[in-house]
C-alpha positions as CSV (number, residue, x, y, z in Angstrom):
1,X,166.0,115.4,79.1
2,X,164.5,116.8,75.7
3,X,161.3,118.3,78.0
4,X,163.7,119.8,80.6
5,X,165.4,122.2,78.2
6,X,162.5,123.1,76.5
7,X,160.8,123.7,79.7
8,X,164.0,126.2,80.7
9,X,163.9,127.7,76.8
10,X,160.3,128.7,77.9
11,X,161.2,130.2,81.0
12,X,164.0,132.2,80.2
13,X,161.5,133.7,77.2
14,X,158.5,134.2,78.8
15,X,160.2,136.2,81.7
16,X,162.2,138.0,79.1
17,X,158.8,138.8,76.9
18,X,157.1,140.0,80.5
19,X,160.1,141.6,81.6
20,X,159.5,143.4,78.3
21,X,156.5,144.1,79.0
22,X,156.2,145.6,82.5
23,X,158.4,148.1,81.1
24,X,156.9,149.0,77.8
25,X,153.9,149.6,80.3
26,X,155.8,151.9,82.5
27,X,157.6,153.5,79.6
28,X,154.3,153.7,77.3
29,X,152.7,155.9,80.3
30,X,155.3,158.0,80.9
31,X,155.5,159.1,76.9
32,X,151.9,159.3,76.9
33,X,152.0,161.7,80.2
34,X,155.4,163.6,78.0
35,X,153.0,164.1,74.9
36,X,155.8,162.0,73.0
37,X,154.0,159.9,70.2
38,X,156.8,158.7,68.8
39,X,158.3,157.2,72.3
40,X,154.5,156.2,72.6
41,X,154.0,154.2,69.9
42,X,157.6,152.8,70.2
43,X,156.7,151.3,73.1
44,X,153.5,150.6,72.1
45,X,155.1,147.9,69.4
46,X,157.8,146.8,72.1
47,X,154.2,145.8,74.3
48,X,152.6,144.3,71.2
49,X,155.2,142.2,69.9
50,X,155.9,140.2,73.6
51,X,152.4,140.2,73.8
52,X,152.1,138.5,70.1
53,X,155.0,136.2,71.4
54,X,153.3,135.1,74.2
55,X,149.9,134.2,72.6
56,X,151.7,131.9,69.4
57,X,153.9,130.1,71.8
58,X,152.9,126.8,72.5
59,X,153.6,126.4,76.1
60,X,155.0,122.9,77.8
61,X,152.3,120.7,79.5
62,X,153.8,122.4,82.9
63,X,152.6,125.8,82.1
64,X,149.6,125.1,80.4
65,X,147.2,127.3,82.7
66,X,150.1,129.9,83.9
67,X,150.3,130.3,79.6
68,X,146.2,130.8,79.3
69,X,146.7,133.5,82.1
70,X,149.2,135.1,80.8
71,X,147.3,135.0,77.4
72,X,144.3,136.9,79.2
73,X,146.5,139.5,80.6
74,X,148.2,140.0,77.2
75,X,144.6,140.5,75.3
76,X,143.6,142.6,78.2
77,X,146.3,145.0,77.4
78,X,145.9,145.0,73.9
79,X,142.6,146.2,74.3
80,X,143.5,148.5,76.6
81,X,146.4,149.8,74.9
82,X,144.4,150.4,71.8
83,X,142.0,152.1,73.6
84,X,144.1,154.8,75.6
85,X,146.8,155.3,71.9
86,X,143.2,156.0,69.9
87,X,142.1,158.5,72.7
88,X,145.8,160.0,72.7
89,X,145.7,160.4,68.7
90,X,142.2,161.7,69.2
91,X,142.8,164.5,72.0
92,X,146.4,165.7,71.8
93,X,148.1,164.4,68.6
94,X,145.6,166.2,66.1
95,X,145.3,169.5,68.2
96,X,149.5,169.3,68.0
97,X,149.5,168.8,65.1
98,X,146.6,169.9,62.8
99,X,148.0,173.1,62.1
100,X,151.0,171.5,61.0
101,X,149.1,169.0,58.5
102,X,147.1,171.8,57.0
103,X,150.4,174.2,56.2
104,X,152.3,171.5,54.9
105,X,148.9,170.1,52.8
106,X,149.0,174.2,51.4
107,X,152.7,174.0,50.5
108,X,152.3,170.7,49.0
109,X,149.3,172.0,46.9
110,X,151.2,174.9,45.7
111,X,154.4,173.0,44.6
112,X,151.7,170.8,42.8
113,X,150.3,173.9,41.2
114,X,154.1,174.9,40.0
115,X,154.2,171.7,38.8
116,X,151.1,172.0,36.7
117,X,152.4,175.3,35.7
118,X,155.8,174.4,34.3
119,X,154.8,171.8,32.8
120,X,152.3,173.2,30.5
């Protein structure tokens, strides 16, 4: 009886965890397509954590191989996630964004220079 109820346990989380993660997938593409890093890398963290969930959990003897599979698919995204977020950063986030970084580093470095100033 023990077995049966950790059998369903596992199947209501697994499905939840993939359920999560179909739609990071979807979601993740459509922020990436918007240009919206934060929605990005939101989903991003939804995809990694069911992914991390799925790889620790020790499956019942019933799902053993549909577990390694999943497992696969899970390390297949992760690579493939990382990949396409590092080419995101890379192409559109620091052309957004560098003129941004390099105003606010000036700003910074002359409130640092007031700083220096009034304190002396």
């Amino acid at each position: 009886m023990a077995q049966y109820y950790k059998e369903k346990l596992y199947e209501f989380n697994i499905n939840r965890e993939c359920k999560a993660i179909y739609m990071g997938c979807d979601k993740f593409v459509e922020a990436i397509n918007d240009k919206n890093l934060s929605s990005a890398r939101m989903f991003l963290e939804m995809i990694i954590n069911s992914c991390k969930y799925i790889r620790t959990t020790k499956p019942p003897v019933k799902y053993k191989e549909i577990h390694k599979q999943m497992k696969k698919v899970c390390n297949n995204l992760m690579k493939l996630y990382r990949d396409i977020f590092s080419i995101f950063i890379d192409r559109v986030w620091t052309k957004e964004y560098e003129d941004k970084l390099y105003r606010d580093g000036e700003l910074l470095k002359s409130q640092l220079n007031q700083l220096e100033i009034s304190s002396n």
